[in-house]
C-alpha positions in Angstrom: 32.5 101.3 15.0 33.8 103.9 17.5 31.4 106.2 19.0 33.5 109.8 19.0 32.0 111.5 21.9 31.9 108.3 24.1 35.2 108.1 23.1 35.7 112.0 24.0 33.9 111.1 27.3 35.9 107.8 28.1 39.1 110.0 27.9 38.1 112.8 29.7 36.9 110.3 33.0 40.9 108.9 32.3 41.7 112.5 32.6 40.0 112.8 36.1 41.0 109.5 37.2 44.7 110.1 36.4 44.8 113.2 38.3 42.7 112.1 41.1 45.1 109.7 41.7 48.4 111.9 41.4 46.8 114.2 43.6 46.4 111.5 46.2 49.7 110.3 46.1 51.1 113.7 46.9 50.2 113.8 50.7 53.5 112.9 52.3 54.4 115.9 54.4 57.2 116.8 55.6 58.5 118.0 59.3 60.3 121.0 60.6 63.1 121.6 63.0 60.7 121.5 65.8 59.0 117.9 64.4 56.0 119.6 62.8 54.5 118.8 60.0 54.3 121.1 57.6 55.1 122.1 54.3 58.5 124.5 54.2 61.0 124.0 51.3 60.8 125.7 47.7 60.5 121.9 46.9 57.3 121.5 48.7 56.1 125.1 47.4 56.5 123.3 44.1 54.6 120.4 44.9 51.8 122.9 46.4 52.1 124.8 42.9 51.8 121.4 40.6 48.9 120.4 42.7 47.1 123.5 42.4 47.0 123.3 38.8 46.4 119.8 38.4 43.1 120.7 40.0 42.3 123.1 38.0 43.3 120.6 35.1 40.6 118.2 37.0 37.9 121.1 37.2 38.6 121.9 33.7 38.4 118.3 32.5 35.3 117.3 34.5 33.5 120.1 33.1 34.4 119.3 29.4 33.1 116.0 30.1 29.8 116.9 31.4 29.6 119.1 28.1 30.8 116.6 26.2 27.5 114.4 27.6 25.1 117.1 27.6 25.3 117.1 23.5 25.7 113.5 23.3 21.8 113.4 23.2 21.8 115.2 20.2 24.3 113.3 19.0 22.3 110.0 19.7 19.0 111.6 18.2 20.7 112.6 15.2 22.0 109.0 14.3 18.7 107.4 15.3 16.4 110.2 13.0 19.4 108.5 10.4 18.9 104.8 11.7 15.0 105.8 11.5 15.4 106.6 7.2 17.3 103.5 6.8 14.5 101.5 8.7 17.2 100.1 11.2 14.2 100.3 14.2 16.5 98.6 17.1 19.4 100.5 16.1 16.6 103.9 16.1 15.2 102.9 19.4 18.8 102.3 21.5 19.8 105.7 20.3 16.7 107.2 21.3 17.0 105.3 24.8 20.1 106.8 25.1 19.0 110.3 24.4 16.1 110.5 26.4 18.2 109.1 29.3 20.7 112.6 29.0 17.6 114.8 28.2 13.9 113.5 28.7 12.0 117.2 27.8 10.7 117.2 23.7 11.1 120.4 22.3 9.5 122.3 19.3 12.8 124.0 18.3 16.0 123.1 20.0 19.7 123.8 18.3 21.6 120.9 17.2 24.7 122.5 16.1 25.1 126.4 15.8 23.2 126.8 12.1 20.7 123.8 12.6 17.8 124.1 14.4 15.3 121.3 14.4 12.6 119.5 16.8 13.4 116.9 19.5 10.8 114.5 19.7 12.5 110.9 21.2 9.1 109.3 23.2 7.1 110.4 19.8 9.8 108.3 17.6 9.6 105.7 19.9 6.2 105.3 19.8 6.3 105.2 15.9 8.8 102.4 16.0 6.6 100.4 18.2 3.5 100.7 16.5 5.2 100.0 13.0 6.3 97.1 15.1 2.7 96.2 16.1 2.9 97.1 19.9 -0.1 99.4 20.6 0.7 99.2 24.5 4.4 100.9 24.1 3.9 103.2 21.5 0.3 104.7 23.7 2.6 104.7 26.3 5.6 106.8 24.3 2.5 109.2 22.7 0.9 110.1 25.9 4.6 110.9 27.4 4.8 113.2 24.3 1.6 114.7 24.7 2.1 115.2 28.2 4.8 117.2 27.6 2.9 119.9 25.5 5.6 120.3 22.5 4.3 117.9 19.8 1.1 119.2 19.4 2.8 122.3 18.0 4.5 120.3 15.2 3.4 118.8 12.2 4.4 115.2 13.5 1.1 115.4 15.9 -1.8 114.8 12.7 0.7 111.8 12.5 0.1 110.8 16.4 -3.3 111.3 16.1 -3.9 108.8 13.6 -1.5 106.0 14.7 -3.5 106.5 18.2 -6.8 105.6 16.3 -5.3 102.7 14.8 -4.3 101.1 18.0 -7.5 101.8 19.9 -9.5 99.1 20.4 -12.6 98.8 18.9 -15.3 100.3 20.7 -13.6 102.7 23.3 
């Protein structure tokens, strides 16, 4: 299956690459009359012209690609709240690993496209998939990250913490 904005991001780097390396190749210079080096025919004004805006392709092209990984988290999210219905848990947590490595901040209310609003809650998911899974260590570990960070307790999904936290207390603590 081909991942579109990877693939938008994987084309965009070629992008960079490929003019990187045209810009380098462009620094024979040439010499005057008097032997010094120097750019002085329209031909080299040309040359300075191309290069100019193949830099600003370059800016241009760097900057869509850092857009183009900014949104991939939501992206990622998105697929894993999908993977999550489906009960695909390793699919769920590697999209949710991937999202939390381009944005690690949960938020109550965060726009995922410009109509759709909804909350962003990765370390809270990831804790559900690992207590459904039966590892009490990871997903204490995933809750307390959310908690920490203030925005679940906000949102419905936090009666839902709370009790998956008193099932995987020990007994007696």
């Amino acid at each position: 299956m081909i991942n579109a904005p990877r693939l938008n991001h994987f084309f965009y780097m070629c992008v960079i690459l490929t003019l990187v390396l045209v810009g380098c190749s462009n620094d024979d210079q040439s010499t005057n009359e008097n032997g010094v080096a120097g750019k002085t025919s329209v031909g080299d004004q040309n040359d300075v012209a191309k290069r100019a805006t193949d830099e600003s392709l370059y800016a241009k092209a760097l900057n869509q690609s850092k857009t183009v990984v900014r949104e991939d988290f939501k992206t990622n999210y998105t697929r894993a709240m999908k993977a999550l219905e489906k009960e695909d848990y390793d699919e769920a947590r590697d999209l949710l690993t991937e999202a939390i490595a381009v944005n690690n901040i949960e938020q109550l209310k965060l726009r995922f496209t410009s109509m759709y609003f909804g909350t962003y809650f990765p370390h809270y998911h990831l804790g559900m998939i690992a207590f459904l899974e039966y590892d009490c260590v990871t997903a204490m570990k995933h809750w307390e990250t959310s908690q920490r960070q203030g925005a679940i307790q906000k949102s419905a999904e936090y009666e839902y913490l709370q009790d998956a936290q008193l099932e995987c207390k020990p007994e007696g603590s």
